[in-house]
N, C-alpha and C positions, 0 to 999 in steps of 0.2 A: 377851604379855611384851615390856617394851619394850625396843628394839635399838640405842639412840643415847641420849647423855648428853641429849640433850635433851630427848626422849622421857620419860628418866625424873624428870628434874628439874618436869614439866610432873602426873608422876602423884603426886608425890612434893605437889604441891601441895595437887592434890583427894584423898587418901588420907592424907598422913600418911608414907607411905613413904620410904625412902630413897632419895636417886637411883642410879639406874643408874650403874655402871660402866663407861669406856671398853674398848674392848678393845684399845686398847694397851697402855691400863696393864695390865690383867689378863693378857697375852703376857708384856709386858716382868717383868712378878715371876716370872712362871712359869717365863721363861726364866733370869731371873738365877739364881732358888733350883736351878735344875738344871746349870746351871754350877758352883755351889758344890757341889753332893752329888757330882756328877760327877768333878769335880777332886780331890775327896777320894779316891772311891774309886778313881780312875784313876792317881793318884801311886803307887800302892806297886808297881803293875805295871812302871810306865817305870823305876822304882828295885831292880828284881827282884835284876841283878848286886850291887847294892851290900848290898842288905839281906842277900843267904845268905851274904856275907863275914861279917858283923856279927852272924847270930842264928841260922844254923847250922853244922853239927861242917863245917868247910873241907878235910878230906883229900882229900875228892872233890870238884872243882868241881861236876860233872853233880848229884852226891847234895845239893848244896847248893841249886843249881838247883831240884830237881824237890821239896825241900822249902819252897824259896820260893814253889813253884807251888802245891802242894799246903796251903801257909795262905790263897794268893788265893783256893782257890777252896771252902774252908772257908765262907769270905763268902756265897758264892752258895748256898749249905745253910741260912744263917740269911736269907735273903731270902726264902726261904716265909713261915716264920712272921711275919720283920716284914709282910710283905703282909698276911699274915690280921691282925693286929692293928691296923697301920694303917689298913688298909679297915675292920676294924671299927670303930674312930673316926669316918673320916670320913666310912661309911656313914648312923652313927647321931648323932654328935654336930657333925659338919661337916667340912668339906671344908679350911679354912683350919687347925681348930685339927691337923690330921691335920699338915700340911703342915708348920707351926709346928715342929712337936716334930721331924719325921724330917730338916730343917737344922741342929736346935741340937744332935741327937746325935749326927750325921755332923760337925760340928764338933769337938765334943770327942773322938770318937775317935780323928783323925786326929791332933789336936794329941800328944795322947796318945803316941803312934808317936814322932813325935820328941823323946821326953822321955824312950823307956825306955833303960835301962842294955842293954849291949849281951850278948855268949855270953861273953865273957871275962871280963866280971864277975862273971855273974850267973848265968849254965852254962845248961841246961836251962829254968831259970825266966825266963828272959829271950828265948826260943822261946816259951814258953807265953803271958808277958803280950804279945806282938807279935800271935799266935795270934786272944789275946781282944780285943783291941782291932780286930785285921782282923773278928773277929764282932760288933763291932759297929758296924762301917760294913756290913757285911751288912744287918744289921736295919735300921739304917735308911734304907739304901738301896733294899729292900721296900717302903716306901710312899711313894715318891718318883713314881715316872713316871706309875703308876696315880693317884695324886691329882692329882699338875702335868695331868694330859691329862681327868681329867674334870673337871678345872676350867674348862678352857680350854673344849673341847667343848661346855659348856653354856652357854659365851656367846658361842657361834661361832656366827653364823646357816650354815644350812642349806650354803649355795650355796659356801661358805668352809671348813667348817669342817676339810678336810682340811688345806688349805694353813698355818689357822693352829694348829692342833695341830702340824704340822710343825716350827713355828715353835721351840716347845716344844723339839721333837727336837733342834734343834742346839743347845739349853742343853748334851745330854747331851757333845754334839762339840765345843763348843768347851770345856767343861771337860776332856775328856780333851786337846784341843788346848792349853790352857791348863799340862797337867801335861807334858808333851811338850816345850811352848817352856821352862816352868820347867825340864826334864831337860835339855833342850840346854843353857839357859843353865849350866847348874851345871858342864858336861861342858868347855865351851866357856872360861868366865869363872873355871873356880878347878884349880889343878892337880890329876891324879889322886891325889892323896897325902891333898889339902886334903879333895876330895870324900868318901876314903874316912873320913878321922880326923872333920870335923864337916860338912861341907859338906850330905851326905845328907840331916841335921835339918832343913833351914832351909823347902823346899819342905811338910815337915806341917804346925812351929808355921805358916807363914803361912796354914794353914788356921782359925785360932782367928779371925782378921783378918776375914777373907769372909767367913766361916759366921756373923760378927754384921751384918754388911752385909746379908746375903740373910735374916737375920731378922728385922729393920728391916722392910726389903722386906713382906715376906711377910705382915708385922704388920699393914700400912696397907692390906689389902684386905677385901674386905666378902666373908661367904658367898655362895655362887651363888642365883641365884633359884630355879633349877631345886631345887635342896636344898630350899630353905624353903618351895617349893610341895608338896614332900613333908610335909615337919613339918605343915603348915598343913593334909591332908589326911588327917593321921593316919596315913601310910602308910609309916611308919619300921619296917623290919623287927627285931624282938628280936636276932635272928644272923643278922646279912649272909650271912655265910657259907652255914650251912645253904640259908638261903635260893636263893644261887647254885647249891650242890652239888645242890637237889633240882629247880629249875626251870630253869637255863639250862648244866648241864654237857658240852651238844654244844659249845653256844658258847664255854667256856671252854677244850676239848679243839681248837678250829679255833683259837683264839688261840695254844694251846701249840704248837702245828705249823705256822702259818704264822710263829712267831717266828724258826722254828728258825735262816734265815738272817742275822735279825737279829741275833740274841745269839750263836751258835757264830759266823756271819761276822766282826761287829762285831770281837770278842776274838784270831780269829786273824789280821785285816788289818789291828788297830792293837798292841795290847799283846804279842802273840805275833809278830809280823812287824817290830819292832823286835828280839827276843831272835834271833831267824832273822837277819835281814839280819848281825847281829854273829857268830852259830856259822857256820851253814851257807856264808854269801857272805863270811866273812871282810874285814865291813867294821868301820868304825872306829865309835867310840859317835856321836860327833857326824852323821854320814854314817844311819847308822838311825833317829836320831830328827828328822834334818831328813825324812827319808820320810814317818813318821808324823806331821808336823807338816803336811808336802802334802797328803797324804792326808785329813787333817781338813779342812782348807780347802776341799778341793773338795768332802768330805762336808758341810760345811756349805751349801754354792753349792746345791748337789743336791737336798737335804731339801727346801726352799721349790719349787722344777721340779718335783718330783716330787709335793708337794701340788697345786698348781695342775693339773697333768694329771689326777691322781683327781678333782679337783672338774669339770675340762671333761669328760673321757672314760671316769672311772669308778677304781672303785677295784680289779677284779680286772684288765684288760688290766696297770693300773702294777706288778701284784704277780706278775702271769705272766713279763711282760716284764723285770724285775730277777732273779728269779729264775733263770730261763730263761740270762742271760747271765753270771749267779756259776756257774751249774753247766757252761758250755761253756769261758769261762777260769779257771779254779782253774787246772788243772795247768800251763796255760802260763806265766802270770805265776809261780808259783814256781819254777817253772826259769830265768826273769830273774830273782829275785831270791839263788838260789842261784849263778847261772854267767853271769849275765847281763853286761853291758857297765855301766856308771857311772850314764849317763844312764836306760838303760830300767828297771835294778834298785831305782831309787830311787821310780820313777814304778809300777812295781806294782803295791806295797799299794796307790796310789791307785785303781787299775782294778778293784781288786775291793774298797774299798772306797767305791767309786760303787756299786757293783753293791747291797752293802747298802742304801745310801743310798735309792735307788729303791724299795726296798721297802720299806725304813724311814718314807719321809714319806707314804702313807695310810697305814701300819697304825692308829696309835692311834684316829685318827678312826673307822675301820671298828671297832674295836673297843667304841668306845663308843655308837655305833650296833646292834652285838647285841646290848646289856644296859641294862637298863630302871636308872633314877638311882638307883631304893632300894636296888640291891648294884651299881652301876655299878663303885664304886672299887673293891670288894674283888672283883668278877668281871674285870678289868684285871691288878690287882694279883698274884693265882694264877694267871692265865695267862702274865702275862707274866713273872712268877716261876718260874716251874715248869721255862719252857724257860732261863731264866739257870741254873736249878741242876745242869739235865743238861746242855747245851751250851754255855753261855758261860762260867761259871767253869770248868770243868773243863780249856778250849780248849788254855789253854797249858801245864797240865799235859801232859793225853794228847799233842798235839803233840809236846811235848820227848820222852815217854814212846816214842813209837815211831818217832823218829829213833834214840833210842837199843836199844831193842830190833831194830828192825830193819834198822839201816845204811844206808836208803834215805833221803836229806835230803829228796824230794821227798812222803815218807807224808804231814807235814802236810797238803798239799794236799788228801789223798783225803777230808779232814776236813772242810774248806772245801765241797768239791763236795756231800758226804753232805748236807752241811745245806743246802745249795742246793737238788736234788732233793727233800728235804724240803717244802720249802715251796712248789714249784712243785708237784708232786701235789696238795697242799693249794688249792692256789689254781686250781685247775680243779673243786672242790667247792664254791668261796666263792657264796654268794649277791651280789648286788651291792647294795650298802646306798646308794649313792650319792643326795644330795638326803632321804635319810629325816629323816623328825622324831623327836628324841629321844623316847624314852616315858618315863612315869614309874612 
């Protein structure tokens, strides 16, 4: 299979074939199109305070809260299924057109958001269509990372391919970094008055904007080879699915558990550790979300370090070793960010949102490594779905949930840590896939 535009331009002569793909172009769509899913689905978090004013019953701030929390994480419940659907596209019919579709509908559902009438107009029913529209950035946010990573993955030579799957990853960081600087700007650049009456809108509709840009994108690349050596084989499975469930369901279960810090982390050191920095530490909106805009930044830096070690030294030391160090600082950095001083409480989320990060930049590659290309996306897509729907959507929920049950601002934490321990058990089981050749 050939590995250089040149290469393929040279087979593309004597066959007929198309040429090869660079692999930076194929990064650079991957990454942009996860920027844009990202950003979408990342905005209604940073925006959590504004939206329970707007869409629900306000007597109670907390009860406003935790039903704002409790529509984010609705989303991550339809992230199953869109996995199972997606994957089964781009298992059976391609990897591009899978992709295609879960930008254009993450597009519109966001835009959507900032179009609806708000609980004062519209009472109850204006909860509900916010509700449906957060599901269906769910759904299509399901076939998003599982396809952006085995697309990548399959034209990643061997020796790379952690690194540039990582690559991938920080599509997912700088879009939420992207919705973070947007939150600041709004917080920053328009009064709290403006923000509340229209300002909140402006960060969705500009989602209509991107999500055509990233589908541009996404349009101009060519199926993977790896795919159409399947087709060409005959080895396209009828239901990905089944397929997965009946042949490779350890695999899928080590995905689910080694995610745990990824997705439970992820959620409570960026989207939930903005809502904390503002309750618990009694800071200011602008002061919270320059944190999680640090935070991003260095999760970005991180992701690429973090692939490049699993490619020299393997993929289970990088997933011990992050792990390992989210479950020893969890409870300390949340006491800086509850009681801490200016400078350390802002810095943080960042420290344990490294910690993610380290584990974050091999997984996907390791993950596309235990599963053979004919249910590759949709064995990705259920794993790594499955733990967004127990631990990462729920994060900021239960979070707020049992600060408020039980008067301890530091409970978050133990939440962080759980899923830390989580996946460091897990990753003393990991096989090491390192340097393996995809199968098909």
């Amino acid at each position: 299979m050939a590995n250089s535009t040149t290469d393929g331009v040279a087979a593309a002569d004597r066959t007929g074939a198309r040429p090869a793909q660079s692999h930076a172009k194929v990064i650079r769509a991957a990454i942009l199109g996860t920027v844009v899913e990202y950003y979408d689905f990342g905005i209604y978090g940073y925006m959590a305070t504004m939206i329970s004013a707007h869409f629900f019953v306000d007597d109670d701030p907390t009860a406003a809260l935790l039903g704002t929390f409790a529509a984010f994480a609705v989303a991550f419940f339809l992230r199953v299924p869109g996995g199972i659907f997606f994957g089964h596209i781009g298992d059976k019919y391609g990897r591009k057109k899978a992709l295609t579709w879960t930008i254009l509908l993450m597009a519109v559902a966001t835009a959507l958001m900032g179009l609806l009438p708000t609980y004062a107009t519209l009472g109850v029913w204006a909860t509900a269509l916010l509700t449906l529209s957060r599901c269906l950035q769910g759904f299509a946010a399901g076939g998003e990372l599982g396809g952006a990573n085995s697309f990548v993955s399959e034209h990643a030579p061997p020796k790379w391919r952690a690194f540039q799957t990582s690559m991938v990853n920080s599509g997912t960081y700088i879009g939420s970094l992207c919705a973070s600087l947007m939150a600041l700007a709004l917080t920053t650049g328009l009064s709290a008055e403006q923000v509340q009456a229209w300002g909140w809108r402006i960060p969705f509709l500009l989602s209509l904007v991107i999500g055509l840009v990233g589908l541009w994108i996404r349009n101009s690349l060519d199926e993977t080879e790896q795919f159409e050596d399947v087709q060409q084989q005959s080895e396209v499975v009828k239901v990905p699915l089944f397929a997965v469930l009946s042949t490779a369901w350890r695999q899928v279960l080590v995905i689910v558990l080694l995610g745990a810090v990824i997705t439970g982390g992820y959620y409570i050191a960026s989207v939930y550790a903005a809502t904390y920095l503002q309750t618990a530490g009694q800071r200011s909106p602008q002061f919270a979300f320059a944190a999680t805009c640090i935070a991003m930044v260095l999760g970005v830096i991180t992701l690429p370090v973090s692939g490049y070690l699993g490619d020299r030294i393997g993929r289970k030391p990088v997933f011990i070793g992050g792990s390992a160090a989210g479950a020893l600082l969890g409870v300390p950095m949340f006491m800086l960010m509850a009681d801490g001083p200016g400078p350390l409480a802002i810095l943080a989320p960042a420290v344990l949102f490294i910690c993610v990060s380290v584990v974050n930049g091999v997984s996907f590659a390791t993950y596309a490594e235990m599963l053979r290309a004919r249910f590759r996306y949709s064995g990705i897509a259920l794993g790594n779905n499955v733990t967004n729907m127990l631990l990462g959507g729920t994060a900021p929920f239960i979070a707020t949930l049992l600060v408020s049950a039980t008067g301890n601002k530091l409970a978050p934490a133990g939440y962080f840590v759980a899923c830390a321990l989580i996946s460091l058990v897990t990753s003393f089981f990991l096989k090491e896939t390192k340097g393996r050749e995809l199968e098909l």
